[in-house]
C-alpha positions as a LaTeX table, in Angstrom:
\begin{tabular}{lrrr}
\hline
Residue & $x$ (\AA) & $y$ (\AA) & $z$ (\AA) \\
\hline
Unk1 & 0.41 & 17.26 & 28.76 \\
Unk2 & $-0.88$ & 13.44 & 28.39 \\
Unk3 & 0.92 & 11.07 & 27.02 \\
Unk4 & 0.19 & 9.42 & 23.59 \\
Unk5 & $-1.52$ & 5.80 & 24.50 \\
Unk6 & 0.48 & 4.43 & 21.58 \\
Unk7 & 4.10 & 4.75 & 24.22 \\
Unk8 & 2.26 & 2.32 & 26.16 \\
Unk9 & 2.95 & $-0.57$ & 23.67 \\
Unk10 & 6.80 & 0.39 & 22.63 \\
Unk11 & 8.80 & $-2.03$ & 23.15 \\
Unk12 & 12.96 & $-1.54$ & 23.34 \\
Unk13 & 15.74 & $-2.86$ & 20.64 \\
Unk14 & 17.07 & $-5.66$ & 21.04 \\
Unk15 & 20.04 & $-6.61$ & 18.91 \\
Unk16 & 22.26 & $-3.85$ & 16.79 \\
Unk17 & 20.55 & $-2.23$ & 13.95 \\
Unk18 & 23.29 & $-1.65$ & 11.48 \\
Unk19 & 22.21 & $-1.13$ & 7.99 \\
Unk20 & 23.54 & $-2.42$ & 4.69 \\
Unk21 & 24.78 & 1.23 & 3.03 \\
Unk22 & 26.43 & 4.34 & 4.77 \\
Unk23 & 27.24 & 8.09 & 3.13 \\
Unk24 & 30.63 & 8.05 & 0.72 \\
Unk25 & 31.14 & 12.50 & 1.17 \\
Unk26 & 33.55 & 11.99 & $-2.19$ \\
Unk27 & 30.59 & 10.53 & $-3.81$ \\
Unk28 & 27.79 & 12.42 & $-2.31$ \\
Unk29 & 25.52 & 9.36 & $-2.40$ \\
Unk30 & 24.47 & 6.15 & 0.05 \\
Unk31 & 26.86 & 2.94 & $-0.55$ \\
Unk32 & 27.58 & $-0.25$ & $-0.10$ \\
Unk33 & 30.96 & $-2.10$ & 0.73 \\
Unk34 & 31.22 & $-5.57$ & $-1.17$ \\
Unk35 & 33.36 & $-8.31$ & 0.10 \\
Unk36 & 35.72 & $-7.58$ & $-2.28$ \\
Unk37 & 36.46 & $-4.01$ & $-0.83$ \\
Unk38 & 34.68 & $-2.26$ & $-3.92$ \\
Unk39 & 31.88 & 0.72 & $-3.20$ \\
Unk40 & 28.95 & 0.59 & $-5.14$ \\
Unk41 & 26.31 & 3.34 & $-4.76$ \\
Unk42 & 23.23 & 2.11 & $-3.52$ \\
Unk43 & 20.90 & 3.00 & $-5.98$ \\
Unk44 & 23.20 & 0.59 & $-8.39$ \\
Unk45 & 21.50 & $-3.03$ & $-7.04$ \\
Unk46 & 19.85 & $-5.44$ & $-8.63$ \\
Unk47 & 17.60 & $-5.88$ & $-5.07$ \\
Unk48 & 18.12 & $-2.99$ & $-3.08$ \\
Unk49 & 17.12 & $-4.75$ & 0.31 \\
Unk50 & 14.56 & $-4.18$ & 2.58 \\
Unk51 & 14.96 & $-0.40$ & 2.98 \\
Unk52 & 13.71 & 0.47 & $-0.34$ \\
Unk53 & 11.09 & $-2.25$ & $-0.02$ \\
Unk54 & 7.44 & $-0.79$ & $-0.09$ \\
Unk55 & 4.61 & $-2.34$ & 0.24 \\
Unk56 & 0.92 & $-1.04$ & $-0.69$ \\
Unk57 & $-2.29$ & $-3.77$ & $-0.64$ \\
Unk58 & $-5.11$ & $-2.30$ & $-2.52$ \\
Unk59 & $-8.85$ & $-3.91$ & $-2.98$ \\
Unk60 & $-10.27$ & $-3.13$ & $-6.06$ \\
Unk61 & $-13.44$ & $-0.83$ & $-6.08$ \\
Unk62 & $-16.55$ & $-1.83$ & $-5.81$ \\
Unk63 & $-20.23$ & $-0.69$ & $-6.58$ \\
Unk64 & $-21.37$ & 1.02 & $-3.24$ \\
Unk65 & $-25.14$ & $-0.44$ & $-3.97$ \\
Unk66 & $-25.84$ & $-4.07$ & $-4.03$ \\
Unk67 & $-27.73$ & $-5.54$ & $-6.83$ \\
Unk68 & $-30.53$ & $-6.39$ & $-4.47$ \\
Unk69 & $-30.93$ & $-2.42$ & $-3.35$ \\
Unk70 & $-31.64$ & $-2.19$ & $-7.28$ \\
Unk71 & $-34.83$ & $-3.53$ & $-7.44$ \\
Unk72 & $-36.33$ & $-1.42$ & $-5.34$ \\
Unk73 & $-35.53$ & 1.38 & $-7.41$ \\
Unk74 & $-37.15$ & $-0.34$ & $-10.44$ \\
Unk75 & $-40.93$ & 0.92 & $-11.34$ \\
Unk76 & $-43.23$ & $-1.32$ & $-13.24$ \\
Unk77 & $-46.42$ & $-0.35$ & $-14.58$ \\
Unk78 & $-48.88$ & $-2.63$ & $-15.39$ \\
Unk79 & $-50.14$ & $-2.01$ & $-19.13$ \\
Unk80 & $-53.10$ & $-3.66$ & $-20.83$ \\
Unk81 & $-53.14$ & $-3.53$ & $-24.84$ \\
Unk82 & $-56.23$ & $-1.48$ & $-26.09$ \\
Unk83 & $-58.08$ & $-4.41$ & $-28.30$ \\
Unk84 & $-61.44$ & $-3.68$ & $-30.25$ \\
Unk85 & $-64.93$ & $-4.20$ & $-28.69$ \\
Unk86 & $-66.80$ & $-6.88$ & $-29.62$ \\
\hline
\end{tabular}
């Protein structure tokens, strides 16, 4: 079986990933110590931290024909008035 190309780029950890929360079982809910001792259940913060961060960049829509395309899809027919004969 062939490898995905994308293992070609990975690149390893440095540093220790430790996140901000961990499990309470008593609670049954994510936590946070503060640095007064006190657990708080995650959910509870003002700014949750980069975890619950999303992101999502949207461009607006747009017309999928350009103004210019629309005149060639405009018909003109040249019209002269009927006047009486002289």
């Amino acid at each position: 079986m062939m490898k995905p190309l994308i293992l070609d780029f990975c690149e390893p950890r440095v540093g220790e990933e430790k996140p901000s929360y961990f499990y309470d079982e008593s609670q049954d809910i994510n936590v946070i110590e503060l640095t007064n001792g006190k657990l708080i259940p995650f959910i509870d913060l003002d700014s949750p931290g980069p975890e619950l961060e999303t992101k999502t960049e949207v461009e607006r829509e747009q017309e999928d024909i350009s103004p210019q395309l629309f005149l060639e899809l405009v018909t003109k027919t040249k019209v002269e008035r009927e006047r009486d004969d002289e």
